[in-house]
C-alpha positions in Angstrom: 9.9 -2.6 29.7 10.5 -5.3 32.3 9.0 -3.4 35.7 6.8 -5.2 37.3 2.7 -5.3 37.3 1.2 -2.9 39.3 -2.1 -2.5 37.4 -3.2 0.7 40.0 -1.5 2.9 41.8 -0.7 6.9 42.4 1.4 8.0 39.8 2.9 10.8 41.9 4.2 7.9 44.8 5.1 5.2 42.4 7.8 5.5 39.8 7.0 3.3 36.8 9.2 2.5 34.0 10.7 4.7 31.5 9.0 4.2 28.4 10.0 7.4 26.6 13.0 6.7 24.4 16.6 9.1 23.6 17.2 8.7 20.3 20.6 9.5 18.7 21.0 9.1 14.2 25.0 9.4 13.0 25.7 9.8 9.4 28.6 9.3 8.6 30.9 10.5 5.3 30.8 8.1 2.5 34.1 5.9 1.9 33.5 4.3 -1.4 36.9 2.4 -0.5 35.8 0.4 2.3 31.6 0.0 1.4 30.9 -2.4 4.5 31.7 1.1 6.7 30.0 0.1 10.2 29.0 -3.1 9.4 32.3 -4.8 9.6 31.9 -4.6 13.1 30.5 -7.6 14.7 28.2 -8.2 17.4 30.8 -8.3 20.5 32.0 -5.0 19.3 28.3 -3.0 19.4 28.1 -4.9 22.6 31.3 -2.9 23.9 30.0 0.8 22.9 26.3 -0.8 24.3 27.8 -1.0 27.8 28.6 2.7 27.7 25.0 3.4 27.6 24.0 -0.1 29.7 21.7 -2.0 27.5 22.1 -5.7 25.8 21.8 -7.0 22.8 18.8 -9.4 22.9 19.0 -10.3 18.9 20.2 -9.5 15.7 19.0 -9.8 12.3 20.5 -8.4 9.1 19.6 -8.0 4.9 21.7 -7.1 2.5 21.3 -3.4 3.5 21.6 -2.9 7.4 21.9 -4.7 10.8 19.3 -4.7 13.0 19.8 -5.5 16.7 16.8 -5.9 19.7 17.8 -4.5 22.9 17.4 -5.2 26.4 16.2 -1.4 26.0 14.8 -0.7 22.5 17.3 -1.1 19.5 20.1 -0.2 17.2 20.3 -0.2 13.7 23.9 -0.6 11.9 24.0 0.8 8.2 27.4 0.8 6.4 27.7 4.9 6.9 24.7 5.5 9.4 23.4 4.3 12.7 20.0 4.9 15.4 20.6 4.3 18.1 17.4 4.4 20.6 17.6 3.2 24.1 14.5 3.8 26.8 14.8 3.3 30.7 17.7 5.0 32.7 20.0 4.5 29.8 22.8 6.8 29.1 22.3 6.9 25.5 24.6 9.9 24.6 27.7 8.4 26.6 28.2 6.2 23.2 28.7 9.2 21.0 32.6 9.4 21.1 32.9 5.4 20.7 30.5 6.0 17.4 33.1 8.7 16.2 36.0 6.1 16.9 34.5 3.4 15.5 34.3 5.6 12.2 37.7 6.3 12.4 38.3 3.0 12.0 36.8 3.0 8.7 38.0 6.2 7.7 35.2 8.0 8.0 33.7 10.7 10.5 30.7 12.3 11.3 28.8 14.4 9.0 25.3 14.5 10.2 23.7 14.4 14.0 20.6 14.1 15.2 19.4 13.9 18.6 16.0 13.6 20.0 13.4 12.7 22.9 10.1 13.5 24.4 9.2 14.6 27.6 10.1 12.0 30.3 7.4 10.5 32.8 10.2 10.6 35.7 12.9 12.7 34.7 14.6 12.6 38.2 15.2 9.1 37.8 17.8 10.1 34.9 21.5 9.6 34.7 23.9 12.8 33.4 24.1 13.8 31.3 20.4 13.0 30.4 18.9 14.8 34.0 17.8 18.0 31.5 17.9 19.0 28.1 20.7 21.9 29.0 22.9 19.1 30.1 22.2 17.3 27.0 22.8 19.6 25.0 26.2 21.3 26.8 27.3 17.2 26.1 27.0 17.0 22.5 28.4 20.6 22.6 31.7 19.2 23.6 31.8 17.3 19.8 29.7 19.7 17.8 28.7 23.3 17.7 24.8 22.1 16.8 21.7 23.8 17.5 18.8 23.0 20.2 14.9 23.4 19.5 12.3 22.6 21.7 8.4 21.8 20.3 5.6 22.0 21.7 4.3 23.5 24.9 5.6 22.9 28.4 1.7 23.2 29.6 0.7 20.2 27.1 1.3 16.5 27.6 3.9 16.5 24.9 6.8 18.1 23.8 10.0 17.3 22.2 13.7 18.2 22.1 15.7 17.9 19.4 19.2 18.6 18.6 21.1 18.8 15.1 24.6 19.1 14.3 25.0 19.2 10.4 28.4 19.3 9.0 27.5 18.3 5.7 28.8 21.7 4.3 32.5 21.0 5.6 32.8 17.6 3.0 32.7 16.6 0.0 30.1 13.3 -0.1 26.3 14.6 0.7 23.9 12.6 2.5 21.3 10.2 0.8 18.0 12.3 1.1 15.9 10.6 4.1 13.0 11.1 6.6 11.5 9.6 9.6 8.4 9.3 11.0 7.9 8.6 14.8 4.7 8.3 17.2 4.8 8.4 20.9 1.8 6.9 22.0 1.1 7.8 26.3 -2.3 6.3 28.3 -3.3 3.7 26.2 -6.1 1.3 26.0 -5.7 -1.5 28.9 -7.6 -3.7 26.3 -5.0 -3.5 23.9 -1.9 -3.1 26.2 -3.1 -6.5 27.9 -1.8 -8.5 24.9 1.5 -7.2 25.7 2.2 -9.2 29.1 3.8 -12.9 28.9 0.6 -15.1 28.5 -0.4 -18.3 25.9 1.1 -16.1 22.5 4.9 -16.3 21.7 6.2 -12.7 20.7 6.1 -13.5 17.0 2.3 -14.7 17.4 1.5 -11.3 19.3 2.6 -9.3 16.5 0.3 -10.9 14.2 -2.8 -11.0 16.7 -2.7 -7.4 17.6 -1.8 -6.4 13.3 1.7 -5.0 14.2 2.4 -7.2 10.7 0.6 -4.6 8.8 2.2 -1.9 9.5 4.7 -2.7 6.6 3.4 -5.7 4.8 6.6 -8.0 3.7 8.5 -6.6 6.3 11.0 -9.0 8.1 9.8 -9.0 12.0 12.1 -9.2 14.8 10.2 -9.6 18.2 10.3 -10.4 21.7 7.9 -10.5 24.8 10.0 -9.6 28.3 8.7 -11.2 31.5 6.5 -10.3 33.0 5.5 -7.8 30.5 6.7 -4.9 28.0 7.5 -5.5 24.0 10.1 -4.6 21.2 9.9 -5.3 17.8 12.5 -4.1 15.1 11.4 -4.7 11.1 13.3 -4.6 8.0 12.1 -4.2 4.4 15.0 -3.5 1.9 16.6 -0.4 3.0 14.1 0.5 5.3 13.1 -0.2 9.2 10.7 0.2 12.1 10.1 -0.8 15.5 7.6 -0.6 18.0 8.8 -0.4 21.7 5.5 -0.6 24.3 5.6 -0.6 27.9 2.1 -1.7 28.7 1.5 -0.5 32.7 -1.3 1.3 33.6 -0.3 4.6 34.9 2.6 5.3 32.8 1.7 3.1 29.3 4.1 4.0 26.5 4.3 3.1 23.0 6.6 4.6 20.1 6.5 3.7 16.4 9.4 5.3 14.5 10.1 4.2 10.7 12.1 5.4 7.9 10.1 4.1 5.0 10.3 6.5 2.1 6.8 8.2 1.3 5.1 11.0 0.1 2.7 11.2 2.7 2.0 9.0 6.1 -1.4 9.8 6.8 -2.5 6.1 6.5 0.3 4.6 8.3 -0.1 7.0 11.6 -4.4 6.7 11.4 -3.7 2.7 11.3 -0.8 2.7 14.0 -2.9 5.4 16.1 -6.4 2.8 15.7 -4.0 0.0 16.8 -2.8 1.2 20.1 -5.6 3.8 20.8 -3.9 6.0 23.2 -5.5 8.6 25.1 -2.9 11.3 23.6 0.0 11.1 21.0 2.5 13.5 18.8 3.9 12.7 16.0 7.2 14.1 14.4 8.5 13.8 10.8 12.3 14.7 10.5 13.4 15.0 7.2 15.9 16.1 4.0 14.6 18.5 1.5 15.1 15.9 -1.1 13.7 13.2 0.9 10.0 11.5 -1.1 7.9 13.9 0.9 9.5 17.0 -0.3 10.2 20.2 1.4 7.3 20.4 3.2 6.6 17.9 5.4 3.7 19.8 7.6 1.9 17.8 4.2 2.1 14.7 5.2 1.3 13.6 7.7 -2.5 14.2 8.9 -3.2 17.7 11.3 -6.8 15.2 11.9 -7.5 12.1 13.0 -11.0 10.7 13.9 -11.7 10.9 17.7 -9.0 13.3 18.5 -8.2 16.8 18.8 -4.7 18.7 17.4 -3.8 20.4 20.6 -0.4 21.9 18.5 1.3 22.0 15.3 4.7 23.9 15.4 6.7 23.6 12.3 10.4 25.8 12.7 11.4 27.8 9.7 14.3 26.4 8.5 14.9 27.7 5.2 18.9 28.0 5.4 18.9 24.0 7.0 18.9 21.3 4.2 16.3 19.5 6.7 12.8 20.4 8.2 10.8 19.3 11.1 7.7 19.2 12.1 5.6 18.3 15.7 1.9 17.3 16.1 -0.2 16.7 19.5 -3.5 15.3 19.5 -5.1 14.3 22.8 -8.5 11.8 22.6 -11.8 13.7 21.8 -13.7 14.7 25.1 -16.8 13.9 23.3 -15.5 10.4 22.3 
């Protein structure tokens, strides 16, 4: 998010930044003895297991339910038994995974619930192991779990998305809290709007109310900050729930992702306001969640297969009726006719 501006160039000779996050979720097994769980470690410590995947805390802010932390490369959030992890760039995101597990060990707890997950990259090559392919990936985590690997949407489309789950919840006795998460992964966005997002007369706090990032979850507690010369994070808490925006506002190789995990029965406002925000020229949308979670077991429901001035290129929803979790993957690329 901190590349410089180079407002036109050939995509095929210039390598931008790496907007495109990894994104790694950990729950861990409830120990009612020791209720702080993760949380009892302190800044200097998530700094530690940071450097493993070579990203910085900018800032933290808390409330009485989890820790939230701004990265020099998108954010982590600390419950007392869960944590996301999401890191953009070149980071080595998946090199933290064994200094999670200790860290839980520390609080006598382990590991009872994995998810890992990313889009298509813009520059692939430009990745570290074991991120250089999804195989690689995936033989990593392999070496801590026995998980499974799914791959959505086509090859031949803008977008698609990797995911891999390890769920051991069968093997213990304490069961997840039901959940789900909503992300959007916004690509070629409109220059008008990703303007706002290089250092000029607002402060990052004022940028988040002029472009309506505040509305997204009114009440919300905002956690912002503009890098130099451009690029923009933005972590929100509201009781036990979060979001953050991460935007890397280049032409060529624009990026923006919204990912929250605010309970709901259906999100078809929240992505037709976040979509009208941004306006990109081509988005998916995932929803991850528990089949006890608000939403239900279905969650093809709700979230909308139409928005106004786009097309759904795909829909893929894996049948997962032995998992005690579905998925599901939408693509919609900008109306020709708009």
């Amino acid at each position: 998010m901190t590349s410089p501006i180079n407002e036109t160039f050939d995509i095929d000779v210039v390598c931008g930044f790496e907007g495109p996050e990894k994104r790694l979720e950990i729950d861990f097994v409830v120990n009612a003895e020791k209720p702080t769980g993760l949380r009892a470690f302190d800044r200097d410590q998530w700094q530690e297991l940071l450097n493993l995947a070579k990203c910085t805390i900018i800032s933290q802010t808390s409330n009485e339910h989890f820790d939230s932390y701004v990265l020099s490369e998108s954010s982590l959030f600390v419950y007392p038994f869960k944590v996301i992890l999401k890191t953009c760039g070149t980071t080595t995101l998946l090199k933290t995974v064994g200094k999670f597990i200790d860290y839980a060990a520390k609080v006598d707890s382990k590991p009872e619930f994995l998810v890992f997950t990313r889009k298509n990259l813009n520059f692939p090559h430009k990745q570290h192991f074991p991120h250089t392919n999804f195989d690689n990936e995936t033989e990593y985590l392999n070496n801590y779990f026995h998980g499974e690997s799914y791959t959505l949407g086509s090859a031949t489309q803008p977008d698609h998305w990797f995911m891999y789950v390890a769920d051991l919840t069968e093997r213990n006795t304490h069961h997840r809290n039901p959940e789900q998460t909503l992300e959007i992964m916004m690509s070629n966005l409109d220059r008008s709007v990703m303007s706002r997002f290089y250092k000029g007369d607002l402060d990052a706090k004022q940028t988040t109310h002029a472009v309506g990032i505040d509305r997204f979850l009114p009440g919300s507690i905002s956690d912002e900050v503009l890098f130099n010369p451009c690029g923009y994070s933005v972590n929100g808490l509201a009781n036990e729930a979060y979001y953050t925006i991460h935007i890397t506002p280049e032409a060529g190789f624009s990026f923006v992702s919204f990912e929250t995990n605010l309970a709901a029965a259906s999100y078809t406002k929240l992505v037709d306001l976040v979509v009208n925000t941004f306006k990109p020229g081509n988005f998916c949308v995932t929803v991850f969640n528990d089949k006890h979670s608000p939403s239900g077991p279905a969650p093809a429901a709700i979230a909308p297969s139409a928005i106004a001035g786009y097309d759904l290129s795909e829909h893929e929803a894996p049948a997962l009726d032995e998992r005690s979790y579905h998925v599901s993957f939408w693509s919609f690329t900008r109306s020709k006719s708009d």
